[in-house]
SEKOLKOL-192715 format. One record per atom (N, C-alpha, C): atom name; z, x, y. Coordinates in nm, 2 decimals. Atoms other than C-alpha are relative to their C-alpha. Layout:
<sites>
- CA, Z, X, Y $
...
</sites>
This chain:
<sites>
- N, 0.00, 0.08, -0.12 $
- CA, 0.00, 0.00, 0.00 $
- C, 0.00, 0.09, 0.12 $
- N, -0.02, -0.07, -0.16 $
- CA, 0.11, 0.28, 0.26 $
- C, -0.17, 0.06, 0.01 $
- N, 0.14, -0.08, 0.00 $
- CA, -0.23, 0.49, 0.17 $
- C, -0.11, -0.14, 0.06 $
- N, 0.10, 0.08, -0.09 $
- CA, -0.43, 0.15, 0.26 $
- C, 0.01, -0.05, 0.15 $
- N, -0.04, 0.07, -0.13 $
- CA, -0.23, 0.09, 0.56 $
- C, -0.06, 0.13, 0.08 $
- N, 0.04, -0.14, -0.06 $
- CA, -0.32, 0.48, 0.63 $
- C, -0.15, 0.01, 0.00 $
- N, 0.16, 0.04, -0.01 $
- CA, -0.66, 0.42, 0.56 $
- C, -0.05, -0.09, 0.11 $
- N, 0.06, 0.08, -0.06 $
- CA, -0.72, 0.13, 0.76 $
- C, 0.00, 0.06, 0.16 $
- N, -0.03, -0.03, -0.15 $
- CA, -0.56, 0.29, 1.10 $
- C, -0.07, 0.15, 0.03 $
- N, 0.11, -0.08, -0.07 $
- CA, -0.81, 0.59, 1.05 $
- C, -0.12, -0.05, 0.02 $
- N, 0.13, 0.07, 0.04 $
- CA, -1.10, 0.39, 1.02 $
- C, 0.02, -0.05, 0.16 $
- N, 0.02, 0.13, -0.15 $
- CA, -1.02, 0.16, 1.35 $
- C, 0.03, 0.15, 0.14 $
- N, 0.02, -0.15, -0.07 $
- CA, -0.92, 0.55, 1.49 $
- C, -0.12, 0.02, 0.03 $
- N, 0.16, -0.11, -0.01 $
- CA, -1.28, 0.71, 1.40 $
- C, -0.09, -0.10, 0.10 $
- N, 0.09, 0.11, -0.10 $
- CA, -1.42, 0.39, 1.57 $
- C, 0.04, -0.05, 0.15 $
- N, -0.04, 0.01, -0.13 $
- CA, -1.24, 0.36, 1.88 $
- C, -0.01, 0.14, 0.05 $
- N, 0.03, -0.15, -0.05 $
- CA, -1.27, 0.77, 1.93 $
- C, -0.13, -0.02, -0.04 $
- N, 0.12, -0.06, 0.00 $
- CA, -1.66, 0.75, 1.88 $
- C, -0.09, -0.14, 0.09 $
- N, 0.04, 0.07, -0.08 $
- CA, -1.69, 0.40, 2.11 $
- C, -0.03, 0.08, 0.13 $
- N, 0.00, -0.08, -0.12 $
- CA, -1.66, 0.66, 2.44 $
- C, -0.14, 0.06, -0.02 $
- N, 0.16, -0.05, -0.03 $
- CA, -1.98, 0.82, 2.31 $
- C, -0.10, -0.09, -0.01 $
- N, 0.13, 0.10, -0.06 $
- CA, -2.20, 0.49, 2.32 $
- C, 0.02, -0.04, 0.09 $
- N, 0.00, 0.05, -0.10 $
- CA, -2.09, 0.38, 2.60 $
- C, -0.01, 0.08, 0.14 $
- N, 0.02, -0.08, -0.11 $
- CA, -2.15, 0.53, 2.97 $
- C, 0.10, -0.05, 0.07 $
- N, -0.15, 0.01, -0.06 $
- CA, -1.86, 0.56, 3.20 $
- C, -0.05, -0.10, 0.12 $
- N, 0.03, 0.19, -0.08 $
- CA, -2.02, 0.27, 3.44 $
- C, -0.05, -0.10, -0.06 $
- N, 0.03, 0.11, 0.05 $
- CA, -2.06, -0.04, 3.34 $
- C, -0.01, -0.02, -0.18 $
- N, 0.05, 0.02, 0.14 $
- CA, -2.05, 0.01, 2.96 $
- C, -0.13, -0.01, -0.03 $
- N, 0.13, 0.04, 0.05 $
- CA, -2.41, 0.04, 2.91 $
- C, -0.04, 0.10, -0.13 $
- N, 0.01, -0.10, 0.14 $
- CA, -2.54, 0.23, 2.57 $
- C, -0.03, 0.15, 0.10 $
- N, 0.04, -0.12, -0.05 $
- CA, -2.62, 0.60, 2.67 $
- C, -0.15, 0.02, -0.10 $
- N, 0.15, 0.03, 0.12 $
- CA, -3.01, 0.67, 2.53 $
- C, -0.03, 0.19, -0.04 $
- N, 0.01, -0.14, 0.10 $
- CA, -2.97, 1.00, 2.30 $
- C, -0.13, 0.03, 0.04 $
- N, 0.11, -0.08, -0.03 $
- CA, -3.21, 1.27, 2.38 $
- C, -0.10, 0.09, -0.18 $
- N, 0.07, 0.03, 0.14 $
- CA, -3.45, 1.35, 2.08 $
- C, -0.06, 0.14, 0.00 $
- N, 0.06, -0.11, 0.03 $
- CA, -3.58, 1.63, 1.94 $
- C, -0.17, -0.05, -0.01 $
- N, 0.11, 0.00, 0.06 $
- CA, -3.97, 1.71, 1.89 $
- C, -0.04, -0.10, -0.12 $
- N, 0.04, 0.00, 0.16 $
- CA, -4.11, 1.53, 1.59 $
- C, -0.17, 0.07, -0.04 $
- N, 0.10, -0.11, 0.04 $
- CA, -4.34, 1.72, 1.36 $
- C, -0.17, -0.09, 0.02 $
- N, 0.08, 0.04, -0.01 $
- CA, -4.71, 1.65, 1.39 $
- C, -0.03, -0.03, -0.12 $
- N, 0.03, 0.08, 0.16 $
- CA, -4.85, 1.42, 1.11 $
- C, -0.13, 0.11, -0.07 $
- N, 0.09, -0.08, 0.07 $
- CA, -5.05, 1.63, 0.86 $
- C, -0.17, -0.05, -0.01 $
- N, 0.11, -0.02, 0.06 $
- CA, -5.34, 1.41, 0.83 $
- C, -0.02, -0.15, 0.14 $
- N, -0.10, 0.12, -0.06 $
- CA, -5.26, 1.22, 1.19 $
- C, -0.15, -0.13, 0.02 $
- N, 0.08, 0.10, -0.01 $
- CA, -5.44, 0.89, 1.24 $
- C, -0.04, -0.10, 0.09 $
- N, 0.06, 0.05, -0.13 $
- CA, -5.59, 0.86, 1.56 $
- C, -0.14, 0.04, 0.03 $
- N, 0.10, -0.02, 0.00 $
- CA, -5.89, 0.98, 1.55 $
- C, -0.11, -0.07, 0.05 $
- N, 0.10, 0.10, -0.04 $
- CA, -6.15, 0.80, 1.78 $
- C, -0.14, -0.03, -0.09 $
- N, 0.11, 0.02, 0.09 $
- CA, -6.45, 0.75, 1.57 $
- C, -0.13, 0.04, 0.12 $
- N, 0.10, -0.07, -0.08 $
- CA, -6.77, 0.95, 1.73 $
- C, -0.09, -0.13, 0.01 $
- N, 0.13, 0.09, -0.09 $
- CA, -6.99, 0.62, 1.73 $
- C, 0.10, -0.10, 0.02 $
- N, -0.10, 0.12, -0.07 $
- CA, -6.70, 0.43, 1.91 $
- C, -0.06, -0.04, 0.12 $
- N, 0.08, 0.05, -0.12 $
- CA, -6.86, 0.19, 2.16 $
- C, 0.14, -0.03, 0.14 $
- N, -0.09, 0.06, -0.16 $
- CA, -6.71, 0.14, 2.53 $
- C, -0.07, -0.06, 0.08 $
- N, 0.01, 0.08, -0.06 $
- CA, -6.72, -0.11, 2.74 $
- C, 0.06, 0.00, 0.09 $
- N, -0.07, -0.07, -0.14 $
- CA, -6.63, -0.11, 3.14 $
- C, 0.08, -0.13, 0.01 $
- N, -0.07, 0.11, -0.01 $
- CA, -6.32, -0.29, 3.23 $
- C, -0.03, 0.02, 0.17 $
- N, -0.01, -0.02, -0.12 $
- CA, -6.34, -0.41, 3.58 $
- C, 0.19, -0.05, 0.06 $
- N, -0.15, 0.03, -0.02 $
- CA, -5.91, -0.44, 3.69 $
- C, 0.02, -0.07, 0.13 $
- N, -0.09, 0.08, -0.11 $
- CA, -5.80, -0.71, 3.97 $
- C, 0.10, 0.11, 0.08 $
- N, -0.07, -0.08, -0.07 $
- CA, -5.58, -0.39, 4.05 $
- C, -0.09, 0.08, 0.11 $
- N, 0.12, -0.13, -0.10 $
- CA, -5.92, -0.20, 4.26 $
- C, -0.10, 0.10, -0.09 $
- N, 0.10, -0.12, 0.02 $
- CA, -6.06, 0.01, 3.99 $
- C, -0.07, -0.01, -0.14 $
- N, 0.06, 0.04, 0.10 $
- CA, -6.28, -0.02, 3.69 $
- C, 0.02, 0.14, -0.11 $
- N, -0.03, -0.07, 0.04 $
- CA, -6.27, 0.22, 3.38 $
- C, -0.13, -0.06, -0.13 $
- N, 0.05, 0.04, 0.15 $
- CA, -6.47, 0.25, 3.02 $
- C, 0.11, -0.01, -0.09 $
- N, -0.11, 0.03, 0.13 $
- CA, -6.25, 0.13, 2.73 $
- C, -0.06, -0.01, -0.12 $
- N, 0.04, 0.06, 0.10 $
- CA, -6.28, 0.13, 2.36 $
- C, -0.01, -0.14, -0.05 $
- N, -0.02, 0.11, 0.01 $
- CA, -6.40, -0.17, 2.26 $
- C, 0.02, -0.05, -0.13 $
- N, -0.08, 0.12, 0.11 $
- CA, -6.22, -0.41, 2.06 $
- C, 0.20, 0.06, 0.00 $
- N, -0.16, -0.03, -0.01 $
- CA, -5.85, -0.23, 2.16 $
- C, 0.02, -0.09, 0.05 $
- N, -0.09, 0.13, -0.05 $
- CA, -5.58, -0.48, 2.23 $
- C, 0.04, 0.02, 0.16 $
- N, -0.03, 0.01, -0.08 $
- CA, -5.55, -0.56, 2.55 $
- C, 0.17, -0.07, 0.07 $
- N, -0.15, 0.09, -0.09 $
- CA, -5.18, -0.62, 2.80 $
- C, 0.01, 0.03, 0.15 $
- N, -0.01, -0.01, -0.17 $
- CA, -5.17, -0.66, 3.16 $
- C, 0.09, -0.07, 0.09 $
- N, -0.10, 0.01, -0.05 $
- CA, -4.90, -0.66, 3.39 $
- C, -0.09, -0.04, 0.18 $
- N, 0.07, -0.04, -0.17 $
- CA, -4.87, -0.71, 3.79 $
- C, -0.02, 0.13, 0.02 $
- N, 0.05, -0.06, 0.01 $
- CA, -4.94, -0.38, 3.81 $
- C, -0.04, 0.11, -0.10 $
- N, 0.01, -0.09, 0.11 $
- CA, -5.06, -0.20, 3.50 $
- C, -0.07, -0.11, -0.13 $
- N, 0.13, 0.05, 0.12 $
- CA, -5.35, -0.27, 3.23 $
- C, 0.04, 0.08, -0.12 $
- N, 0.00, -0.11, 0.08 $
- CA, -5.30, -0.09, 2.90 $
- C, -0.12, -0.05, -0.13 $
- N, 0.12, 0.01, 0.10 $
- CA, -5.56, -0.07, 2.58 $
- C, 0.09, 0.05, -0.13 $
- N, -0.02, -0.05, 0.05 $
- CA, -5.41, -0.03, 2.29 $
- C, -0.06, -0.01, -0.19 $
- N, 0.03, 0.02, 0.11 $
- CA, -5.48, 0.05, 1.94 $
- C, 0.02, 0.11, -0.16 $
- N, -0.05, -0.05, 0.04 $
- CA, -5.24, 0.14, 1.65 $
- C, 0.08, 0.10, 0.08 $
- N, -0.09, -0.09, -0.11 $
- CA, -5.06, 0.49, 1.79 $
- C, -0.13, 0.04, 0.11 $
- N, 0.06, -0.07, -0.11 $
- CA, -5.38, 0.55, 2.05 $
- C, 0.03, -0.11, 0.14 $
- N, -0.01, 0.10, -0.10 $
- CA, -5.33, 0.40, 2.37 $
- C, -0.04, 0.04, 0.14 $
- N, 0.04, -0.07, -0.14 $
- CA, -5.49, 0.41, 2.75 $
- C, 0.04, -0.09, 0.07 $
- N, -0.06, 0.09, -0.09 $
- CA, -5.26, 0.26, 3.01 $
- C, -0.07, 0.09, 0.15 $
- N, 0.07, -0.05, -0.16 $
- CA, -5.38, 0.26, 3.40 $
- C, 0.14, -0.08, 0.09 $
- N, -0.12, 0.07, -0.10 $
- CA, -5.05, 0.19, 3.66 $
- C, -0.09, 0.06, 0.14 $
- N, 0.04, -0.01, -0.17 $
- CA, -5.14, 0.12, 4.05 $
- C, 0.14, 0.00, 0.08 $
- N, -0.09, 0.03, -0.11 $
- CA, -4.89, 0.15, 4.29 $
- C, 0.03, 0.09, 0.15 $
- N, 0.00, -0.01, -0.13 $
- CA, -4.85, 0.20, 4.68 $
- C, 0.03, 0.20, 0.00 $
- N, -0.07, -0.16, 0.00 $
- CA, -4.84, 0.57, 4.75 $
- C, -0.08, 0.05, 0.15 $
- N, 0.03, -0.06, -0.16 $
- CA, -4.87, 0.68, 5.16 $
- C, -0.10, 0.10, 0.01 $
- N, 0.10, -0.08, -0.04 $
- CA, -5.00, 0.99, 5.12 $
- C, -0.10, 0.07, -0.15 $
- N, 0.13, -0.03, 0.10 $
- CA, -5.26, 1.18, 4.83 $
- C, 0.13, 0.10, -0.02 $
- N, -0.06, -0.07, 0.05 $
- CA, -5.00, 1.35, 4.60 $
- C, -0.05, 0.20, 0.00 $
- N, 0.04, -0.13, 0.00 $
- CA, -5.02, 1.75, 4.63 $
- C, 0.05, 0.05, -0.13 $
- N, -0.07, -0.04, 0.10 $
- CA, -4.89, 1.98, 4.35 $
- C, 0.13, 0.05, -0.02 $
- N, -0.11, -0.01, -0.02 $
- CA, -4.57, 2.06, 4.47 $
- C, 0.04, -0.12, 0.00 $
- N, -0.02, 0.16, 0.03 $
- CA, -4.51, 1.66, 4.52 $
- C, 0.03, 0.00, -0.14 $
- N, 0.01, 0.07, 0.12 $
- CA, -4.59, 1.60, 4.19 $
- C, 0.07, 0.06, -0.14 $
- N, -0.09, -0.08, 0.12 $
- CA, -4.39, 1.87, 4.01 $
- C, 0.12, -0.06, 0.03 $
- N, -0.16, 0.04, -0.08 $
- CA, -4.10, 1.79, 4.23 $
- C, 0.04, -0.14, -0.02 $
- N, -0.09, 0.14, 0.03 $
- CA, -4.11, 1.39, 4.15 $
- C, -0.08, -0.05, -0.15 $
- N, 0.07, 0.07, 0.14 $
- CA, -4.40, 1.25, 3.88 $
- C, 0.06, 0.10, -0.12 $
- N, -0.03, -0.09, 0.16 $
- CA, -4.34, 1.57, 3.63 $
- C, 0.11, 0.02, 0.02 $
- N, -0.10, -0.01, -0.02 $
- CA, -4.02, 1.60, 3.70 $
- C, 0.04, -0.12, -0.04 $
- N, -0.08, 0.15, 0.08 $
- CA, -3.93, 1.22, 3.60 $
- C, -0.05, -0.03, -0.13 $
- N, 0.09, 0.00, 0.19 $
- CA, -4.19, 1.24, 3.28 $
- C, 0.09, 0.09, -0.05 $
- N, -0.05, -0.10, 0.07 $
- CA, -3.95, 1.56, 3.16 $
- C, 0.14, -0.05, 0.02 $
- N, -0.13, 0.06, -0.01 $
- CA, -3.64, 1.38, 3.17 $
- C, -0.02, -0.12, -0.09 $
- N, 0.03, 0.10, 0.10 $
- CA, -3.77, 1.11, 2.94 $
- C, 0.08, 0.03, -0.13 $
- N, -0.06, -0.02, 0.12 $
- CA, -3.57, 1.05, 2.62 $
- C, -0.11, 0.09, -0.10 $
- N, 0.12, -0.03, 0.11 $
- CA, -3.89, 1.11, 2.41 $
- C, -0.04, 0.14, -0.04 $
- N, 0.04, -0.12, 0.00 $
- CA, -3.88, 1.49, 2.40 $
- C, -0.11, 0.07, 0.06 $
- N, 0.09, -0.09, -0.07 $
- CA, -4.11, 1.57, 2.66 $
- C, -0.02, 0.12, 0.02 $
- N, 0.04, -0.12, -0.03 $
- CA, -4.33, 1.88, 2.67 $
- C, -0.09, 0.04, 0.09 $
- N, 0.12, -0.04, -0.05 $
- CA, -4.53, 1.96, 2.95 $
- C, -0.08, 0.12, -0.03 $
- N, 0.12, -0.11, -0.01 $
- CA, -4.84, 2.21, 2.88 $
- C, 0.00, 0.06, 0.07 $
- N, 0.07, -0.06, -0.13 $
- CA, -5.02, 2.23, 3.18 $
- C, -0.02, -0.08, 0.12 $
- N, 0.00, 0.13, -0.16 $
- CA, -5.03, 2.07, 3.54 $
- C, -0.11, 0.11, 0.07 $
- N, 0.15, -0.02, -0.04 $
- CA, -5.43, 2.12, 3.68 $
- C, -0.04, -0.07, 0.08 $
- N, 0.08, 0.06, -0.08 $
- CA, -5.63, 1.99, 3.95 $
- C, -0.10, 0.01, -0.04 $
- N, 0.15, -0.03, 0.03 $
- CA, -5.96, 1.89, 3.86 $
- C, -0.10, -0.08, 0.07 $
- N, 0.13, 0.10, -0.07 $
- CA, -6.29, 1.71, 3.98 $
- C, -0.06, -0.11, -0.07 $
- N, -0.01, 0.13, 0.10 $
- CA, -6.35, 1.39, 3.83 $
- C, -0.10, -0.11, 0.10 $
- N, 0.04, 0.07, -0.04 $
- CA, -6.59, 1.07, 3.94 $
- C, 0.04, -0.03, 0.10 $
- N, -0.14, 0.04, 0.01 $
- CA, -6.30, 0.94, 4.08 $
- C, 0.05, 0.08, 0.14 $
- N, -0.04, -0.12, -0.06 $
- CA, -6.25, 1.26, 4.32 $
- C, 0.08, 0.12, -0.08 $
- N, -0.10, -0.09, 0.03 $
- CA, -6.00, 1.52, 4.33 $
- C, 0.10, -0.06, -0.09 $
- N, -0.11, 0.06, 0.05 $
- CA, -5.74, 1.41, 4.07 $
- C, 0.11, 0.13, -0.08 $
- N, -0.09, -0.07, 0.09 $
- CA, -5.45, 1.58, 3.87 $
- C, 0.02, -0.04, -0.14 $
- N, 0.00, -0.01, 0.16 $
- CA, -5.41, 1.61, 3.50 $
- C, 0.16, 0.08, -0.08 $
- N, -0.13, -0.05, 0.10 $
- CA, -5.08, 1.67, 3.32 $
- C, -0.04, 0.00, -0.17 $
- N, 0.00, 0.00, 0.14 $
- CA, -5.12, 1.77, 2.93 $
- C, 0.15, -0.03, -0.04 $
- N, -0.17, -0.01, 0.07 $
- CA, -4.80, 1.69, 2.75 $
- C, 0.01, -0.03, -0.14 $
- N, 0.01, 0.09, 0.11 $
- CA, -4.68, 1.61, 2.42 $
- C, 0.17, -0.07, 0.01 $
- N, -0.13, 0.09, 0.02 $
- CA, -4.38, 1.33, 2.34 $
- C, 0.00, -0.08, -0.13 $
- N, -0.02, 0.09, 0.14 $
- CA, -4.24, 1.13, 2.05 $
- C, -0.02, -0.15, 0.05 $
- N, 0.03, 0.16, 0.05 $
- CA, -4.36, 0.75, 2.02 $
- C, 0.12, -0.07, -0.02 $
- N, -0.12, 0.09, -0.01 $
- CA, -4.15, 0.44, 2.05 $
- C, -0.06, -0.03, -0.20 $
- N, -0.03, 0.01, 0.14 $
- CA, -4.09, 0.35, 1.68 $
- C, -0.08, -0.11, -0.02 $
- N, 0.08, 0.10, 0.04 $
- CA, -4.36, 0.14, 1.51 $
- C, 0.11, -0.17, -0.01 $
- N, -0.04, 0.08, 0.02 $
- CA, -4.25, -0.18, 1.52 $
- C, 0.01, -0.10, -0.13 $
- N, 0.01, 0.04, 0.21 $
- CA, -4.33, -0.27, 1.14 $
- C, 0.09, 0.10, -0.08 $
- N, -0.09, -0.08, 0.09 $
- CA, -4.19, 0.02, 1.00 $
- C, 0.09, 0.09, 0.06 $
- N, -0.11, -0.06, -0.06 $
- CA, -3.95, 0.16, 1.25 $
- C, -0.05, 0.16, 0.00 $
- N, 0.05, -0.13, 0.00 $
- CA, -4.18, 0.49, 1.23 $
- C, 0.00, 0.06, 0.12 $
- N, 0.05, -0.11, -0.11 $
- CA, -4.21, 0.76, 1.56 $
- C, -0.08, 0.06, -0.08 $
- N, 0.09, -0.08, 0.05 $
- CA, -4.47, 1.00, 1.52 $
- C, -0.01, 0.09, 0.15 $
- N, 0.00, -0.11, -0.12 $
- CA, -4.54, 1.31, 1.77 $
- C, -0.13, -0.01, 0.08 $
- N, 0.14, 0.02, -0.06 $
- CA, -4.81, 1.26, 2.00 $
- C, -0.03, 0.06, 0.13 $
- N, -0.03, -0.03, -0.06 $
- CA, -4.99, 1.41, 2.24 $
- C, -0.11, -0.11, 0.11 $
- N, 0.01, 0.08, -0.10 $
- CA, -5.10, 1.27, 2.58 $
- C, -0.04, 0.10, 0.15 $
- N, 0.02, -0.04, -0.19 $
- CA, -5.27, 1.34, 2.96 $
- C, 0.06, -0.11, 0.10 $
- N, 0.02, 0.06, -0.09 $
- CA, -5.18, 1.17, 3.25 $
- C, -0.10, 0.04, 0.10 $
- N, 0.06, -0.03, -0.13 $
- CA, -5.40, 1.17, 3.52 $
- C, 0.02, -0.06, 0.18 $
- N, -0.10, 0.03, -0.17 $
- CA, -5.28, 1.15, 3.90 $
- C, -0.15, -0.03, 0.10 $
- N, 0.07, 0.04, -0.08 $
- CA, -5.58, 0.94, 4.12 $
- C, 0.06, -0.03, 0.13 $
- N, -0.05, 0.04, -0.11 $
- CA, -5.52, 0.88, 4.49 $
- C, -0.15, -0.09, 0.04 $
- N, 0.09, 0.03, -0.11 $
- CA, -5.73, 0.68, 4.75 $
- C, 0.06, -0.11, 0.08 $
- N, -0.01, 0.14, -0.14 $
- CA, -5.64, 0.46, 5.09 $
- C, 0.13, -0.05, -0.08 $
- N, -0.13, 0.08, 0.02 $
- CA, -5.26, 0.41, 4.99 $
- C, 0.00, -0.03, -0.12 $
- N, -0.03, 0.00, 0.14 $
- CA, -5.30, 0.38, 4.64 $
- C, 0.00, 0.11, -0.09 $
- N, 0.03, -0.17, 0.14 $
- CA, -5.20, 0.65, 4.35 $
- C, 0.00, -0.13, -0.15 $
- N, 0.04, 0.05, 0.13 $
- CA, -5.36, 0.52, 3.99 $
- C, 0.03, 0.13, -0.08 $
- N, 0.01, -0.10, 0.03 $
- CA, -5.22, 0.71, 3.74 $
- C, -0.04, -0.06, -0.24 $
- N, 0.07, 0.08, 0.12 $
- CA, -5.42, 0.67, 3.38 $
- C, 0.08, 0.09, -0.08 $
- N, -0.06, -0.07, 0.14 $
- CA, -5.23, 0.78, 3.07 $
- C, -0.08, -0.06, -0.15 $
- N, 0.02, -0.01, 0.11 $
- CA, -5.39, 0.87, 2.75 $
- C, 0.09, 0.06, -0.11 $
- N, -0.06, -0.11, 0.12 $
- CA, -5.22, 0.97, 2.42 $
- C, -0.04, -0.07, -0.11 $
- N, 0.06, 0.01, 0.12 $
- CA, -5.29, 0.97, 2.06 $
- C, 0.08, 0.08, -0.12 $
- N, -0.08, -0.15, 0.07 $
- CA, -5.12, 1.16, 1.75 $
- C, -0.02, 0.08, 0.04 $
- N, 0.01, -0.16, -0.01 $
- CA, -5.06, 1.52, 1.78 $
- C, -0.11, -0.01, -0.08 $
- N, 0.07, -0.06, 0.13 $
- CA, -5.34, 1.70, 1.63 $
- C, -0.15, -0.07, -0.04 $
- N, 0.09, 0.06, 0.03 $
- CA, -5.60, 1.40, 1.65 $
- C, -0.12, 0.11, 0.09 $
- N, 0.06, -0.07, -0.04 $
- CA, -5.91, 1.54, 1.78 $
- C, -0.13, -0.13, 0.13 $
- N, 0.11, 0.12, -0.03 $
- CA, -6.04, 1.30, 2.07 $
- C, -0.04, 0.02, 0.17 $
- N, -0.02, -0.06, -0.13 $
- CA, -6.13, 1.57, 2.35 $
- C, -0.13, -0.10, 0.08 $
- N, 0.10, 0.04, -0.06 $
- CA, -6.44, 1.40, 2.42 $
- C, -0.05, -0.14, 0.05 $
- N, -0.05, 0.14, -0.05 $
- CA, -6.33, 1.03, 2.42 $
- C, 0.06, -0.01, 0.17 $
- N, -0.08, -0.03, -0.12 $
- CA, -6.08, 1.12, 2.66 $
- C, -0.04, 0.07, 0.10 $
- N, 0.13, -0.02, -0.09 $
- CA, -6.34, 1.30, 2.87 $
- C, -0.05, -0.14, 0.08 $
- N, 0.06, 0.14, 0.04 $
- CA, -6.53, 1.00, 2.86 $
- C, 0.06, -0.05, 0.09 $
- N, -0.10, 0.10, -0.02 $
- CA, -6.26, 0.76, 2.93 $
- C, 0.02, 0.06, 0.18 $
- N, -0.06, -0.02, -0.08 $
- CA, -6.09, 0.98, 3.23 $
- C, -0.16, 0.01, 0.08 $
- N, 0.13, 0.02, -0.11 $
- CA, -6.47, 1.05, 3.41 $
- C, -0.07, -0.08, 0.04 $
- N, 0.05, 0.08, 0.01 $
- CA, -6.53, 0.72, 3.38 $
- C, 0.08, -0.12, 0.16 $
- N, -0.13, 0.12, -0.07 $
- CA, -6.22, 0.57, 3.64 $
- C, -0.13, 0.03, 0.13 $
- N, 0.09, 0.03, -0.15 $
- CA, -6.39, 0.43, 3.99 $
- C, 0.07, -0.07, 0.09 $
- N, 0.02, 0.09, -0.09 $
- CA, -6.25, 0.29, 4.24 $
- C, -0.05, -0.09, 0.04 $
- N, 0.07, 0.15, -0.06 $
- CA, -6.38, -0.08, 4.36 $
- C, -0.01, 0.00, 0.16 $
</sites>
């Protein structure tokens, strides 16, 4: 009897000493664990298919793009995305004063992507020449929100690209598994953005 009474009062112990680490010291809210890498899939399955057809979206937000066609479409007030399985091409619009420089954009956009739970890795941060204009290009890689069917992550990697014009910054995010090979989609896709 004493050993179960001794039992019971470590047990409601271990769980009242390991409540302080889900909870955050304001407001009780969960705290969101920071994540390691996950490994790249050996055989990953993203792969765009070379005779994949695209089709031009025109967006209510100002700017048109090519998309693969037949991905699932979701659209917000501001933000379009395409998705299909782990590949996916989201476009967000929102108000931005002046045309981001590269100091800017280390100091706030990559600087709040590398603070993400998801194990962010930035590569490389590039300015390049694009349809589109002047734009910026982040390479990164990060881990995937968990399949919804089978509670799977997977490692994936991903560009953003940083568009300006007349008060607006568009910033297009592609990613795909690690390791897929879809340089020339993603070409494609990103030389394809226009302004309206």
């Amino acid at each position: 009897m004493l050993n179960r009474t001794l039992a019971s009062l470590f047990l409601v112990a271990c769980a009242c000493a390991a409540a302080p680490l889900a909870l955050a010291q304001s407001g009780g809210a969960p705290l969101t664990p920071l994540q390691q890498p996950l490994a790249a899939e050996k055989n990953p399955p993203g792969d765009i298919p070379d005779n994949q057809a695209f089709v031009t979206f025109k967006s209510p937000l100002g700017f048109s793009i090519k998309v693969p066609e037949g991905w699932a479409r979701r659209e917000g007030p501001a933000t379009v995305s395409f998705i299909d399985k782990y590949n996916a091409l989201q476009v967000v619009v929102v108000p931005r004063a002046a045309a981001p420089k590269m100091a800017s954009l280390k100091a706030n956009e990559i600087a709040d992507l590398e603070k993400s739970p998801k194990a962010v890795r930035v590569a490389s941060v590039k300015q390049v020449a694009l349809t589109a204009g002047p734009a910026f290009i982040v390479h990164y890689g990060a881990n995937s929100d968990p399949n919804p069917v089978t509670n799977k992550a997977i490692r994936l990697d991903a560009a953003k690209y940083y568009f300006w014009k007349a008060g607006k910054l568009a910033t297009l995010t592609l990613s795909a598994p690690a390791g897929t090979d879809n340089v020339d989609q993603w070409q494609l896709m990103a030389g394809s953005f226009t302004w309206q």
